[in-house]
N, C-alpha and C positions, 0 to 999 in steps of 0.2 A: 401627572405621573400615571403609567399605564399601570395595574396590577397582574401578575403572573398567577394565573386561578388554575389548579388541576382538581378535575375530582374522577372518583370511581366513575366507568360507563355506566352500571347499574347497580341500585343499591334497592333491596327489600328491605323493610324495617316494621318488626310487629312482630306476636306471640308466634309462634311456628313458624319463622323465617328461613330457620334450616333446615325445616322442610322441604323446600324449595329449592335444593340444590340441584336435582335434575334437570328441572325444566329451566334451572339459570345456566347448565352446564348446556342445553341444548341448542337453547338461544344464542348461547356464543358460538357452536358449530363446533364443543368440544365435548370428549367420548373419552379420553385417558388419564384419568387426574389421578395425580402422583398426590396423597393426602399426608399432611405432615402435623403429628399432635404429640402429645406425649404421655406419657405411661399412666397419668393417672384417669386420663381421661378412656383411654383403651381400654383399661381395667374396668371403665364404668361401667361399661357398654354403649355408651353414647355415641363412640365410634362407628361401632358396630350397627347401633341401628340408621347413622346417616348412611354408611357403605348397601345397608339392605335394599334402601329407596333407588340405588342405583340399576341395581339388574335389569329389573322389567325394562327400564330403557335400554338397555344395550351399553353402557356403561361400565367398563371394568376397572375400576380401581385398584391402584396398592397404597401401602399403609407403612410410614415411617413413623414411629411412634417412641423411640427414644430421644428426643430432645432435652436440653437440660436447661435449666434457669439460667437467665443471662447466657446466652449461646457462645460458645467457644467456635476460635478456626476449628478446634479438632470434631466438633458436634456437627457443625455444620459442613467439613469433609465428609463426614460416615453417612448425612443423608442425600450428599448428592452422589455417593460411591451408590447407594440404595436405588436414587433414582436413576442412573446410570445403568440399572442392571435389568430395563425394562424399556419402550416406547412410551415415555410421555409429551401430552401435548398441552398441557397445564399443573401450578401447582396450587392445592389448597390448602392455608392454613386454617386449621381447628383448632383452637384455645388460646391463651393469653397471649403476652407479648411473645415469651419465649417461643412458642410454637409457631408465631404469624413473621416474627425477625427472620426464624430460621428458613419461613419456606419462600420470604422476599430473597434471601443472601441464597440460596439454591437455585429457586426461577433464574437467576444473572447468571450465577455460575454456570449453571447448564448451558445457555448458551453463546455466551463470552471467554468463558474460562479461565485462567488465572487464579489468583490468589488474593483472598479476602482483603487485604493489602493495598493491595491493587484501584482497593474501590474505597478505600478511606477518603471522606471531606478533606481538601477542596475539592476532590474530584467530581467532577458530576457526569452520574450516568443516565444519561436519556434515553440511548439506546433500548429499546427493550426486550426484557427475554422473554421467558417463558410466563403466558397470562398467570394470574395471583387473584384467585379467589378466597378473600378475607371469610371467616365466619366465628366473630369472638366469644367467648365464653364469660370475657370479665370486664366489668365497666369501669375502664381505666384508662388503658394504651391509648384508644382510640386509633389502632395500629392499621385497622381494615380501611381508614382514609386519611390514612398521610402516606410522602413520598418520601420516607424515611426506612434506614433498617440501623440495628447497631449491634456489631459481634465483636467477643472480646478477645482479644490476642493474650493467650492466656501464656504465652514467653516474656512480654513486657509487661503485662497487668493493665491493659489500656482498652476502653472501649472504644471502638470504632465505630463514629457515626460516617452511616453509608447515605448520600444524598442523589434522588434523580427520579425523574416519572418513572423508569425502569421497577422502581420498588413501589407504586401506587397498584393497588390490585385496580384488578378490571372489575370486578364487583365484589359485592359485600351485603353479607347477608347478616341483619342483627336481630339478634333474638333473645328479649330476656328472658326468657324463661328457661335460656341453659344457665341463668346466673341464680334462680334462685335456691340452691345446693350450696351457695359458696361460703366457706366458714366466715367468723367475725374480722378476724385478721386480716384476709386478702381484701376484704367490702371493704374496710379502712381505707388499707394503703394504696388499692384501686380509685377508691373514690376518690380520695385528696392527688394525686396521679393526674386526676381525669380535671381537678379542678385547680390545680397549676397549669396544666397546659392553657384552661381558660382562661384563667386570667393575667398569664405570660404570652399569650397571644395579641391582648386586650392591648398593655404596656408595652412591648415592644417597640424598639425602634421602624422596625418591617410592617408595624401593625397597617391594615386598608381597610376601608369602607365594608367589604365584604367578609374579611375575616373578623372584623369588628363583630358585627350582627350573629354567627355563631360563637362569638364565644360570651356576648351578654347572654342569650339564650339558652348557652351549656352552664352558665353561672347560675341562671336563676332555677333551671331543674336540678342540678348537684345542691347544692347551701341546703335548699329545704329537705332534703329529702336523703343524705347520706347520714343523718342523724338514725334517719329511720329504719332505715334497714342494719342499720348496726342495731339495734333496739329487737326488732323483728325482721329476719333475714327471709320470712315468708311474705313480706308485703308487698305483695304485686305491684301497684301505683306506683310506687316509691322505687321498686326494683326498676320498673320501664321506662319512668323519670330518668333516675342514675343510669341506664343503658344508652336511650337518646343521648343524653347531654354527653356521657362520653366521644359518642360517635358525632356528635358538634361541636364539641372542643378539638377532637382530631382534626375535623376541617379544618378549626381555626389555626391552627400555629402548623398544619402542614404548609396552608396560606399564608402566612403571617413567617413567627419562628417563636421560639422556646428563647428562654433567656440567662440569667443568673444561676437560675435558681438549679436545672438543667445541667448545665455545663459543670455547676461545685458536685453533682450529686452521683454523674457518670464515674470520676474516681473513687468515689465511697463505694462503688456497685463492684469495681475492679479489684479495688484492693482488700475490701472486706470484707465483698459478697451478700451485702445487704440490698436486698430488695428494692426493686428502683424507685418504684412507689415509696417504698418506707424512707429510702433517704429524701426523697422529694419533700415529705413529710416533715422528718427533722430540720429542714431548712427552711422552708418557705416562711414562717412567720420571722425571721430574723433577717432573709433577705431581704422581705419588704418591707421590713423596718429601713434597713439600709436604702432602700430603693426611693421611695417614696416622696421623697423631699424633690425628684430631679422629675416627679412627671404626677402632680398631687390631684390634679384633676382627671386623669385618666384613674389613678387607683381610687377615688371618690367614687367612681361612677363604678367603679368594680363593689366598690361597700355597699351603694345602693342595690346594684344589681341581685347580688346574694343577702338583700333583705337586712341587712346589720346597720345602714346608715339609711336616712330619709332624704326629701328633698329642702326639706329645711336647712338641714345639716352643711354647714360651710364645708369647703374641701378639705381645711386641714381636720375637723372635727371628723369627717369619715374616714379618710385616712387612721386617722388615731382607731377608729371604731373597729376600722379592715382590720390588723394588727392584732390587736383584744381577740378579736371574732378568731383569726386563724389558731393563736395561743390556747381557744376557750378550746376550739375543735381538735388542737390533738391533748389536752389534756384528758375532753370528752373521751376519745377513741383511743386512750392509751398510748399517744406515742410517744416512743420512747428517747430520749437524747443517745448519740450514740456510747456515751457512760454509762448510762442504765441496758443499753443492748448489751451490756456485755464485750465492748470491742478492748483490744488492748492501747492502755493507754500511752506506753512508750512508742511504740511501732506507731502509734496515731500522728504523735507529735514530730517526729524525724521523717514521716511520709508528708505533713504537710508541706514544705517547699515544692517537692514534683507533682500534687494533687493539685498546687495551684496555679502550678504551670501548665499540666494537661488541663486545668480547666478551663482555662485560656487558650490553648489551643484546639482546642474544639470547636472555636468561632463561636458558641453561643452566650457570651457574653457582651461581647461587643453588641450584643443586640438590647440588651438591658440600657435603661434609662440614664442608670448611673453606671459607665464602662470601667470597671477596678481597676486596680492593681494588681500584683502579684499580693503586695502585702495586708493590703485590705480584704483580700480576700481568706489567705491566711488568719487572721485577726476574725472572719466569720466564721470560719472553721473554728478556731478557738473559743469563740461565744456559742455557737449550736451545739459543741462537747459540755462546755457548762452549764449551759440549760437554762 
């Protein structure tokens, strides 16, 4: 079987990475980047000081900077109306997913045009538009190397995953040291974020040789090391560990794909706005309880990887161990069930039939080892509210 491998054309990766965005923007023979980040990072000045490195080159930049969490059609209209009102000839996103989603679903827009609609999975868009220079802020998405975007259509409550090299940035610059600022909460939800993709990457049906290899690699720098920066959110080592490995977990399941765990989490994100990371969070160890039985030697090797299992350890005992480990880590890191988030619990229950049907249609499940039901996955929904 042939595998289907895309990566950035060039990626920097080290302490002052975003430094380096001029001489990356020149290298690619471009001079007008349309920069898309969002208010908090504006207000840092962080914005500010990557736009200063531009001048001396000859580089004129403008600056979208209202973005909002989990991108809407209507956020992601107002920045391509922005970029619209200028000559540009590339876009870069600066900060988390939201900020890196919105400036993949604009780069298309701009030069395709249409409606966000338009480009929902199954569609696949290869074509591509306008270059996407990644430059992340949080180790999590792993957004700056997949060929992914997802905006939510905020008329039906439905995230749309966008699929096609057209949303793979042209490069990608990673720099922990814009992550060590980031409160306790985001390093959580980011981290565990960063370390489902690896190990939904790992498990997957679409899994290969090559996305195999990043994503034991993103497992073994996330496990030991998101303890720690939740602990001490100054800890460099631990901070540049959690940075790689996110951006090798992105490899993996841009290569590979996302599964279960994915697909239940996107309607949690739609209907009530939690944090994609943090419902990723609330699931994973109950999925891969469910999961586990239908692929025990690939999740074994995911327990060894992230240090919770040995090689002594038969596969059903690491399994069992993988499971424990996830449970121990969000009790560690506070997550919360979504009962204890505070969601409503009526509206929860009468939204589960169409949550499990969007999640089913999203295609990423059928990637999981064990393909659900509608009802079974209802029934996981109803064990990850109970906790």
């Amino acid at each position: 079987m042939v595998s289907a491998i895309a990566l950035p054309r060039l990626m920097r990766i080290g302490a002052g990475a975003s430094g380096l965005l001029p001489e990356v923007l020149s290298q690619l023979s471009l001079s007008r980047p349309f920069i898309v980040t969002d208010p908090y990072l504006a207000g840092s000045g962080r914005v500010e000081a990557l736009v200063e490195r531009l001048g001396p080159r000859g580089i004129a930049a403008a600056i979208f900077a209202d973005t909002v969490p989990d991108p809407t059609v209507q956020s992601v209209e107002a920045a391509l109306d922005a970029l619209n009102r200028g000559e540009h000839d590339c876009v870069v996103g600066f900060g988390g997913g939201s900020p890196m989603d919105t400036a993949k679903a604009v780069a298309v827009l701009a030069r395709h045009g249409g409606h966000m609609r338009d480009y929902k999975a199954p569609h696949l868009q290869d074509a591509p538009g306008l270059p996407i220079v990644a430059i992340p802020t949080t180790a999590g998405t792993g957004s700056e190397a997949t060929r992914f975007t997802i905006v939510t259509d905020a008329e039906t409550d439905e995230k749309m995953l966008c699929i096609g090299l057209a949303y793979l940035p042209v490069a990608a610059l990673v720099d922990y040291e814009l992550t060590l600022s980031k409160p306790k909460r985001l390093t959580a939800d980011t981290g565990i974020d960063a370390l489902t993709h690896a190990i939904e990457a790992y498990v997957s049906r679409r899994a290969n040789p090559f996305a195999d290899g990043f994503a034991l690699t993103a497992m073994r720098a996330i496990a030991p090391n998101l303890r720690r920066v939740w602990t001490d959110p100054g800890d460099r080592a631990a901070r540049e560990a959690m940075m790689l490995g996110a951006t090798q977990a992105g490899i993996a399941f841009s290569n590979s794909s996302v599964a279960l765990v994915h697909g239940m989490s996107r309607p949690i994100g739609a209907h009530f706005h939690v944090a994609h990371g943090l419902s990723n969070a609330m699931l994973l160890p109950a999925v891969t309880r469910f999961s586990v039985k239908a692929a025990p030697a690939r999740y074994a090797d995911c327990a060894r990887a992230m240090g919770v299992a040995s090689e002594q350890d038969g596969n059903e005992a690491a399994c069992e161990r993988l499971v424990a480990a996830l449970i121990a880590l969000n009790d560690d890191l506070d997550v919360p069930t979504p009962r204890s988030y505070g969601l409503d619990a009526e509206r929860w229950s009468t939204l589960l039939p169409l949550m499990a049907q969007q999640a089913l249609a999203s295609g990423s499940p059928a990637n999981n080892p064990v393909e659900p039901s509608a009802d079974e996955i209802v029934a996981l929904y109803r064990e990850v509210w109970a906790g």
